[in-house]
C-alpha positions as CSV (number, residue, x, y, z in Angstrom):
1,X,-12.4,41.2,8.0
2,X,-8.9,40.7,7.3
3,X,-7.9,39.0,10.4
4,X,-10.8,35.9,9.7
5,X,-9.6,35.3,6.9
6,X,-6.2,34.8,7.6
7,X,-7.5,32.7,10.4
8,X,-9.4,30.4,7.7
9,X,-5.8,30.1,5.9
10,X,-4.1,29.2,8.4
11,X,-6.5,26.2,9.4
12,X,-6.3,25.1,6.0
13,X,-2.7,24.9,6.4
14,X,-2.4,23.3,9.2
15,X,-5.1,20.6,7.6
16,X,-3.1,20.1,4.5
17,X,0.6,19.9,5.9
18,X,0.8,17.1,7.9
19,X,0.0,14.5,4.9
20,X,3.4,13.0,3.3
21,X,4.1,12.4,-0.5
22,X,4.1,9.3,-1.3
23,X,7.3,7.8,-3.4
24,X,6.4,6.2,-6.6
25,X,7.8,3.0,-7.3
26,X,8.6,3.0,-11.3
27,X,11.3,0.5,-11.3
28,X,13.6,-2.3,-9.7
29,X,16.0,-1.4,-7.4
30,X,14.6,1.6,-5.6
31,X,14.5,2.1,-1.7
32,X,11.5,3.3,0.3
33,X,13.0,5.5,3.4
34,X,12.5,4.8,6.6
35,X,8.4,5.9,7.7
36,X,7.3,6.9,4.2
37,X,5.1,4.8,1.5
38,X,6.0,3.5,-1.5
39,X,3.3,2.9,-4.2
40,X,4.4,0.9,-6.9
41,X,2.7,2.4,-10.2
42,X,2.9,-0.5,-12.9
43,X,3.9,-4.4,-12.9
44,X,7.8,-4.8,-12.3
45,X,9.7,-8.3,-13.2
46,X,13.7,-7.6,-11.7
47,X,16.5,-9.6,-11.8
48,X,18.9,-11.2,-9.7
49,X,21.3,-7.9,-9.9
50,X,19.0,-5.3,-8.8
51,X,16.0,-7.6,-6.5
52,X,13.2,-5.4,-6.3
53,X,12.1,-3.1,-3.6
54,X,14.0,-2.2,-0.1
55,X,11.8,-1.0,2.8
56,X,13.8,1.0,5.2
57,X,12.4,1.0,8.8
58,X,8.6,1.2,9.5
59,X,8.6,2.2,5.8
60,X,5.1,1.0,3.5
61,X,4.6,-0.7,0.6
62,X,1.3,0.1,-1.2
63,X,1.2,-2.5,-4.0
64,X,-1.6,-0.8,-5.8
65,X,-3.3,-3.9,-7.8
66,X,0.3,-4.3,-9.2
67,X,2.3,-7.3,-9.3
68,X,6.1,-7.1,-8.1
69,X,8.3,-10.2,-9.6
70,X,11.7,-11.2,-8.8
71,X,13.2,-14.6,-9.9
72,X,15.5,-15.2,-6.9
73,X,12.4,-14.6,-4.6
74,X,13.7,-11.0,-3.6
75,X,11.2,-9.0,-4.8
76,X,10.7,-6.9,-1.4
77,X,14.1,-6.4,1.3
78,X,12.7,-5.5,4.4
79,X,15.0,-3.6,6.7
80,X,13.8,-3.2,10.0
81,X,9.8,-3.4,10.8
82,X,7.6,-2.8,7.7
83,X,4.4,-2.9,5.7
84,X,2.8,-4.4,2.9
């Protein structure tokens, strides 16, 4: 009995750890690392200083229903090959 049950657990582990966290986006200025997703979890309006998102390699931008807003027309820096 208590080797199935082991068994079970370690399906269910093997299930739930390959999904990544995904890196909330609360404010201008923050950098997404290279393969992961960003979700960005409210409106954002940056300024010139600190632009507004940078996407590291193959990195993701989920914009959620959100609007991201810079003035200088920086509001995402991709680096490398990314998503929106």
């Amino acid at each position: 009995m208590r080797h199935s049950c082991s068994l079970a657990v370690g399906v269910i582990l093997l299930l739930c750890g390959g999904r990544a966290q995904a890196l909330d986006i609360t404010s201008c200025g923050q950098t997404v690392p290279a393969g992961e997703t960003g979700v960005l979890v409210g409106d954002l309006q940056c300024d010139p200083a600190t632009r507004g998102v940078t996407l590291q390699y193959a990195a993701t931008l989920d914009l959620n229903g959100h609007a991201l807003v810079a003035p200088d027309g920086w509001a995402v820096w991709c680096n490398g090959r990314t998503r929106l």
